[in-house]
Every structure is written in C-alpha cells, then in structure tokens.
C-alpha positions as CSV (number, residue, x, y, z in Angstrom):
1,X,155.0,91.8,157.5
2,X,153.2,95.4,158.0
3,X,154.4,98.0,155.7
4,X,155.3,100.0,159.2
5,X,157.4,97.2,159.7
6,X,159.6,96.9,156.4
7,X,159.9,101.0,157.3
8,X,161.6,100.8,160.2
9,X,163.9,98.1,159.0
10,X,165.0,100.6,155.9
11,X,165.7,103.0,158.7
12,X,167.9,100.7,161.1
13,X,169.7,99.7,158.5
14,X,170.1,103.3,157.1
15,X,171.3,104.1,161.2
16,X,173.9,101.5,161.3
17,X,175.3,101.8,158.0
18,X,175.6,105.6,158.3
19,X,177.2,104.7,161.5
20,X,179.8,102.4,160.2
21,X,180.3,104.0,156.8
22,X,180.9,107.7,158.1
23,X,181.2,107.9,161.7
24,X,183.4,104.8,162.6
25,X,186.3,105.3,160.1
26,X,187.3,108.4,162.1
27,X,188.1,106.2,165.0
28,X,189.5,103.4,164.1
29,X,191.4,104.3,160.4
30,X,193.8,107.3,161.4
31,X,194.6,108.3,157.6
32,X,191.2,108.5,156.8
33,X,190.7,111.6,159.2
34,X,190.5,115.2,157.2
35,X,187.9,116.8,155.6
36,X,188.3,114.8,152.3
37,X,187.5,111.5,153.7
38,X,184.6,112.7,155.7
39,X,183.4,114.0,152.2
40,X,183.8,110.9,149.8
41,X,182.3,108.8,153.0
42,X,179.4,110.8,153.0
43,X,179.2,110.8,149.2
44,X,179.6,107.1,149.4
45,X,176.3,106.7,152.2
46,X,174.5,109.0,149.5
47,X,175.4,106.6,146.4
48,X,173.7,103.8,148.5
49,X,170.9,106.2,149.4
50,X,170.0,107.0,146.0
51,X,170.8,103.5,144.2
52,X,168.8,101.5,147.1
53,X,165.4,103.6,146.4
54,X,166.3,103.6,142.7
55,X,166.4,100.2,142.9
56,X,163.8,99.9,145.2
57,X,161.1,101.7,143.7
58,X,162.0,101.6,140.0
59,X,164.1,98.5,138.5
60,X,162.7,95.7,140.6
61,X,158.9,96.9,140.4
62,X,159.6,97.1,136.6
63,X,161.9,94.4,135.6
64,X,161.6,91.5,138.6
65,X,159.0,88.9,137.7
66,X,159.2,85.7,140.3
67,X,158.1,83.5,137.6
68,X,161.2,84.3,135.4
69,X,164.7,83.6,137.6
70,X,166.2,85.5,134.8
71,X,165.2,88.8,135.7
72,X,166.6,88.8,139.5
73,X,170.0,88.6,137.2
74,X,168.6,91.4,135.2
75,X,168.0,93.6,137.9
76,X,171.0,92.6,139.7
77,X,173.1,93.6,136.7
78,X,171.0,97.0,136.8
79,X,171.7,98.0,139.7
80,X,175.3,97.4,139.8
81,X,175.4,99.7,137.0
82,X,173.6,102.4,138.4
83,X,175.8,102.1,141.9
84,X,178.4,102.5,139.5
85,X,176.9,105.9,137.3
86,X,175.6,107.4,140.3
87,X,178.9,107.0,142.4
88,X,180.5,108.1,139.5
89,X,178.8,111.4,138.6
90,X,178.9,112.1,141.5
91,X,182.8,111.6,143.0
92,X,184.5,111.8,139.3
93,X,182.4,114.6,137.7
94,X,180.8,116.6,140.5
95,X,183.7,116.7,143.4
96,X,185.9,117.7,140.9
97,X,184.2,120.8,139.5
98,X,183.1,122.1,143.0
99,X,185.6,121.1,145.3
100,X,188.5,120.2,143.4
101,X,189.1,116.5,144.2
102,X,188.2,113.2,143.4
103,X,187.9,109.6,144.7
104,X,189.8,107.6,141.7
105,X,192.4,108.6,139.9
106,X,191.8,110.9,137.0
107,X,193.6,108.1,135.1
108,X,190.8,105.2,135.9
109,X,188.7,104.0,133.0
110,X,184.9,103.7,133.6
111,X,185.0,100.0,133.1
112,X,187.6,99.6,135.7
113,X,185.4,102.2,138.2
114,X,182.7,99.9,137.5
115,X,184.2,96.5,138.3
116,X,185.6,97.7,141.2
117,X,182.3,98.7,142.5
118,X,180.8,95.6,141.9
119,X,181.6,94.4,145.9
120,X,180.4,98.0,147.4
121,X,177.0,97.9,145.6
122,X,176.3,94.3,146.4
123,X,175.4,94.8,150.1
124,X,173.2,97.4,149.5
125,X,171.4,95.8,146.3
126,X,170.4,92.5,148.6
127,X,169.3,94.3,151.3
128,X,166.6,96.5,148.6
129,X,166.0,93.5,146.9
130,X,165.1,91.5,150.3
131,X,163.0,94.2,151.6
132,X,161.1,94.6,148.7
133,X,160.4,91.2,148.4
134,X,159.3,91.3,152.0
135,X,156.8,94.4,151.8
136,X,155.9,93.2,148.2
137,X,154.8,89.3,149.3
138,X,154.5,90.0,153.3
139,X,152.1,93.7,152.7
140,X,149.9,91.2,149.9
141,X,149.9,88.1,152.2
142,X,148.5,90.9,155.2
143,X,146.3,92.3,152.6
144,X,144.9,89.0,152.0
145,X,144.2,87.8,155.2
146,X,142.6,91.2,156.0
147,X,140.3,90.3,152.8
148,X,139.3,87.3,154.0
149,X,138.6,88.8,157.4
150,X,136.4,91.2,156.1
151,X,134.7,88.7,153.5
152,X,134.0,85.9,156.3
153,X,132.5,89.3,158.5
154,X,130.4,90.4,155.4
155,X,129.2,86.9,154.7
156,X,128.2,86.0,158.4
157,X,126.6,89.5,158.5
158,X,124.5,88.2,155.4
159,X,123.4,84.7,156.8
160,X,122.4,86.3,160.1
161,X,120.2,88.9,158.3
162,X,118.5,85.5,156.1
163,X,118.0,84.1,159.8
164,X,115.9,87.1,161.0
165,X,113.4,87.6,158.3
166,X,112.7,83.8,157.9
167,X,112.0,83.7,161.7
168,X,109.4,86.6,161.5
169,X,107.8,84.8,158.5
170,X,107.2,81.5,160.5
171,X,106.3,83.6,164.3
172,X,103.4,85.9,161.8
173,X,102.2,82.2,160.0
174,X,101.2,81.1,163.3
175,X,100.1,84.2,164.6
176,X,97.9,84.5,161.8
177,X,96.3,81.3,162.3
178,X,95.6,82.0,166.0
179,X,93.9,85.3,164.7
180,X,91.8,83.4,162.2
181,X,90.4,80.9,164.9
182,X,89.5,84.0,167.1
183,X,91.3,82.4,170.0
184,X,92.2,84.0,172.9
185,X,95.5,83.4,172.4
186,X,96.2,85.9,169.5
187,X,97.3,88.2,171.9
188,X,99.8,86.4,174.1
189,X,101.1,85.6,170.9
190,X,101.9,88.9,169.5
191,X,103.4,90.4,172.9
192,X,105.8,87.4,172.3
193,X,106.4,87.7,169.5
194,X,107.1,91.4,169.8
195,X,109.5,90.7,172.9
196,X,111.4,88.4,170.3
197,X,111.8,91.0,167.9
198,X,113.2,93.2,170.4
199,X,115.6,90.1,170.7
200,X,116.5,90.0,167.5
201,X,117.0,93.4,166.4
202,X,119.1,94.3,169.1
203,X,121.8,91.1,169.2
204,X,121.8,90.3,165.9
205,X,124.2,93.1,165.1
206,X,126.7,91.8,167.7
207,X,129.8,89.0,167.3
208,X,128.1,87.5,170.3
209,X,125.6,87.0,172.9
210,X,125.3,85.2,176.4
211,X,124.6,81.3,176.4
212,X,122.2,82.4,178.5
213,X,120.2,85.0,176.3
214,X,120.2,82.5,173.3
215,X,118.6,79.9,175.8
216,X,115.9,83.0,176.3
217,X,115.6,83.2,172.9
218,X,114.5,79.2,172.5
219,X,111.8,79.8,176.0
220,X,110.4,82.5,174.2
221,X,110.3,80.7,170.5
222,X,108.4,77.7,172.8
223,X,106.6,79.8,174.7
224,X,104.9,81.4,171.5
225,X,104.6,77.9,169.7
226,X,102.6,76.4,173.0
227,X,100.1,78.5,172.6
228,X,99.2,76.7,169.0
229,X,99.5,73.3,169.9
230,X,97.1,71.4,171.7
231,X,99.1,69.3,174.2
232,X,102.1,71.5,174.9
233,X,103.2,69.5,177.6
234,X,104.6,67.3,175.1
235,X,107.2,69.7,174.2
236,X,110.3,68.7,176.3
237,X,113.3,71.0,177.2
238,X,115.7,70.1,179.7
239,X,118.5,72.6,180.2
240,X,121.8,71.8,182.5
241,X,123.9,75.1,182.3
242,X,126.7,75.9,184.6
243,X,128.4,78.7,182.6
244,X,125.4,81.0,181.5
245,X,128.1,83.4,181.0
246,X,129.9,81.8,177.7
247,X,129.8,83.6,174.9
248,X,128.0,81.9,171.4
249,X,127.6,83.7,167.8
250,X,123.3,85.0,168.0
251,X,120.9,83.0,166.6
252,X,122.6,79.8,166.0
253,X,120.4,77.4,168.1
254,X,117.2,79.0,167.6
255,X,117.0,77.7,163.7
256,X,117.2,74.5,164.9
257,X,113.9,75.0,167.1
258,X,112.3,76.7,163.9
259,X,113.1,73.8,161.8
260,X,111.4,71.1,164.7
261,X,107.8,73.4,164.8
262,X,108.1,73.7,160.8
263,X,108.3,70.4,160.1
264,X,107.4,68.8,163.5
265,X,104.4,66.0,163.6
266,X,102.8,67.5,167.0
267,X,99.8,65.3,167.4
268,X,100.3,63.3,170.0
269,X,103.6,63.7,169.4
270,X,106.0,66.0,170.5
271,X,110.0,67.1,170.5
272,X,112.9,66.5,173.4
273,X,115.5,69.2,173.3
274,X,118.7,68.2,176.0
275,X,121.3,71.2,176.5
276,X,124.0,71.6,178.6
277,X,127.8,72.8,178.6
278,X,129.5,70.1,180.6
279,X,133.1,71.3,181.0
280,X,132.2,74.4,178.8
281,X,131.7,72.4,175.9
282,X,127.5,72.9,174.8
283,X,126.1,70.2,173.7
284,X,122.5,70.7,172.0
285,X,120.4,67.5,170.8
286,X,116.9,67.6,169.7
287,X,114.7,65.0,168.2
288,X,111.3,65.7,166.8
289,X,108.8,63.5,164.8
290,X,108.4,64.7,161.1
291,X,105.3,65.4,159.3
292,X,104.7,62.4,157.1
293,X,104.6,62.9,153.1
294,X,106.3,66.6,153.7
295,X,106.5,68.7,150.1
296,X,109.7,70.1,151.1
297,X,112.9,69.2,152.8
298,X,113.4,68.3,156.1
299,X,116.4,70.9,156.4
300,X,115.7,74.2,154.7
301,X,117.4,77.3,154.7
302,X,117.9,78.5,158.2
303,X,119.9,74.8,159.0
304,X,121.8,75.3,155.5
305,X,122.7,78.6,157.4
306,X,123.9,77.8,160.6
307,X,125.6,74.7,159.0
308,X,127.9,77.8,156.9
309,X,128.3,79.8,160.2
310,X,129.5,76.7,162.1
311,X,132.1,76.5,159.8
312,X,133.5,80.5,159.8
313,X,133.1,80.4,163.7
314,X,133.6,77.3,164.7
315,X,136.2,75.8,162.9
316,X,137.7,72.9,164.5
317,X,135.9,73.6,167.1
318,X,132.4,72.1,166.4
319,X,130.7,68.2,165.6
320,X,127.3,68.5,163.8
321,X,126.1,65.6,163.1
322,X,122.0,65.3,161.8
323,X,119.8,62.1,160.8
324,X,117.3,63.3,158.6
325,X,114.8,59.4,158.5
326,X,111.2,59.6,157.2
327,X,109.2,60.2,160.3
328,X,112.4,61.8,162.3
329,X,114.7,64.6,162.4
330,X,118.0,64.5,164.7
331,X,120.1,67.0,165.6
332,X,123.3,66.2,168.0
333,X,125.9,69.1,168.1
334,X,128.4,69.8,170.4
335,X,130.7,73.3,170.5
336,X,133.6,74.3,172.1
337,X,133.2,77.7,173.8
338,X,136.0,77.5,176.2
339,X,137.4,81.1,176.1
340,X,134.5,82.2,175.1
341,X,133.7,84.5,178.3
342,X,132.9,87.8,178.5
C-alpha cells in the first residue's frame, strides 16, 4: 500500500469519527445539546487526535519490534496511558482553569479516570497501530518491488551495453582481415558495418524494437559475413513472419548469429537459421557446424547474456533449449510475444 494511500485512510477515518463523535450526538442524544457537551466532545476528538499521532509516530516506531509479541502489549499499555494523561490534562486540569467545568467529577481518582478510559482509547489505538503496520510493511514491500524494478532495468541496461561492444569487436576482426587481403570487399564491409552501428546505437537504448528491425539486424550481420566466406550460398535463412509488428527486447537474436560465424566451420559447410512467429509465438532455431579442436567455448559471453535477459524479460514466457556436441552447435528457442504490439 502507497503512503498516499494510508493518508487518505487517516483522513476518512478522522471525517467519520469527527462526524459521529461531535456532530451526531446533537441529533440523536437530546441532553447532550448545550455548549458544554459540544466542548468535552470536541476535547474528546482532540484526545484521539493527539494520542493517535503520538502513538503513531512515537511509541510504536520506538517500542514495537515484530519479532518480540511482547512489545505490541507494551505499546498497547502505553498508549492507554497516554489516552488517559492527555484526556486528563486536558478535561480535569485545563477546562477547569479556563472555562470553569469539567468532564469527571472533581471527586474521581486518576486510577479510576484511567480504567474507565481503557474502552474509549482502544478504538483509536488499533486503528494507529493497523495503519502503521500497513504504511510500515505495505510502503517497504512497494519500496522493494520498486528496487527490484530499478535493479532488473540497471542490470539489463548493463548486458545490453556488453552485447554492443563485443559485436563491434567481431564486425572490425573481419573487416580487418578483408583489409589485409586487399580485397575489394573492404569497403562493402565497412558501409555495413557502419549501417549496423547506426542500428545499434540508436535501439539499444530502447525497452524494445520491431520483430521486424531485429530480423534487419540478422540480413545485415549476414550480409557483412558473406562477403568473407567463400561459398556464401551455403548460409541458409528462411524467415516466415506474419506479425513484423511484435515487439522483442534489442539485440537478443543477433548474439546467436555472432556466436554461429565465431565459432562456425564454414568450409564447405555452412549454417540453417528457421524463424517464424506462428500464432505470435517466435520461434528461432539455428544449427551451424563447429570448428573442430576450438580453444574456447562453444557458448561465450554474448549467449551467457541473452540467456540472463531471457530470464528478466521473458519469464515464463520463453523455452531455450541448446546442444552444444563436438562438431555442432544447436539453438532452438521459442518466445511468447503475444501482447507485445506496438
């Protein structure tokens, strides 16, 4: 519960107990007509005033502790007593000096006064000690989820920013390689490579792209790995979209693609990539042919990556399942992006 919230509670039931304490007696308790009674009412709704925020935002901060059951008692027992005091000083010690009257009878003993008082101050003391309890545990329980909102943001931001520079690193390995050779191709390469950048630096900031602008972003990633590879035509992508227009977290299928041209075996051999979103649900598999005797790992960081993004994003929502063998590397995952429009 929002701290708005438990404010607006204190002041509808500040509305209806003014209501019933001072305003209703007038109508339907004859004798208690007359400027006295209107006085020792509203000296009554300013005893509950004061001991309720009293209570509120003194005793129970310092004395309740939910691991000891004792202290609710404690504070309980507090607060009758200061109902008791502040009603007192008030109606028995104020009243009397400035307008000559009293509530009790000058005869009462202070023990009796605060017995009898016991039953007045118990409504209001639950009703502090519940609303406290609910902006206390309901406010935190906000305040944590809000955390963890902010945490999941800040970590995705954080995996996405690992995905762009590791991308670049790859794209400018090959590009150098093309530049070494001499071959003609250097330069196809860079304008695609810059028109990927422009990509990247401009949706990688956002919650989400099109389905259909992370598809450009796999064309373009093939495109500028054709021109490196000498039988291209081996690289397979068949793409069945009906709902270009579903919305799917930047850069999650592109690392995927990376990993396949890292790692991929590509003579004589080459990769399959299948895509489509049958019933808005996108299904992506991809199969390429590893490098044999490879120093590293067939999955490196940018899969590690998008395996932790699945997770935030996806959660429920998403089957990843990979085969990792000697001589291939298998990738079958399906996400649910119904609701995901724009």
């Amino acid at each position: 519960m929002k701290k708005q919230q438990i404010i607006w509670l204190q002041v509808i039931y500040w509305a209806f107990n003014f209501v019933g304490n001072v305003i209703m007696p007038n109508f339907f308790f004859p004798e208690r007509r007359g400027f006295e009674w209107n006085v020792l009412s509203i000296t009554y709704f300013i005893t509950e005033i004061l001991t309720f925020y009293i209570l509120y935002l003194i005793i129970i901060p310092k004395v309740f502790k939910l691991e000891k059951l004792y202290s609710a008692v404690f504070v309980f027992l507090l607060a009758i007593l200061c109902f008791g005091f502040v009603r007192y000083g008030i109606e028995e010690i104020i009243l009397p000096l400035t307008l000559g009257f009293r509530n009790y009878n000058k005869d009462a003993e202070l023990l009796f006064y605060l017995a009898d008082n016991i039953y007045n101050a118990s409504l209001t003391v639950f009703i502090g000690g519940i609303l406290w309890i609910l902006e206390k545990y309901g406010v935190a329980e906000n305040d944590k989820k809000q955390l963890m909102i902010e945490k999941k943001q800040a970590e995705l931001q954080a995996l996405k920013t690992q995905i762009n520079p590791h991308f670049i690193f790859n794209s400018l390995n090959n590009i150098y390689s093309l530049v070494y050779q001499n071959s003609e191709k250097a330069l196809p390469a860079i304008e695609e490579l810059s028109r990927l950048l422009r990509y990247s630096t401009k949706d990688l900031e956002k919650d989400v792209i099109s389905l259909d602008k992370e598809m450009g972003y796999i064309d373009s990633l093939i495109a500028l790995e054709k021109l490196r590879i000498k039988e291209p035509e081996l690289l397979v992508m068949t793409k069945e979209i009906t709902h270009p227009e579903l919305n799917i977290s930047p850069m999650l299928l592109v690392p995927f693609v990376e990993n396949a041209f890292k790692h991929g075996d590509f003579r004589g051999k080459g990769f399959e990539i299948k895509v489509s979103d049958n019933e808005q649900v996108l299904h992506f598999y991809l199969l390429n042919f590893k490098k044999q005797k490879m120093a590293d790992s067939g999955s490196g960081i940018g899969i590690q990556n998008v395996k932790k993004r699945l997770e935030i994003l996806y959660p429920h929502k998403h089957q990843l399942i990979i085969n990792d063998s000697e001589t291939e590397f298998v990738v079958d995952l399906k996400i649910d992006l119904r609701h995901e429009k724009n």
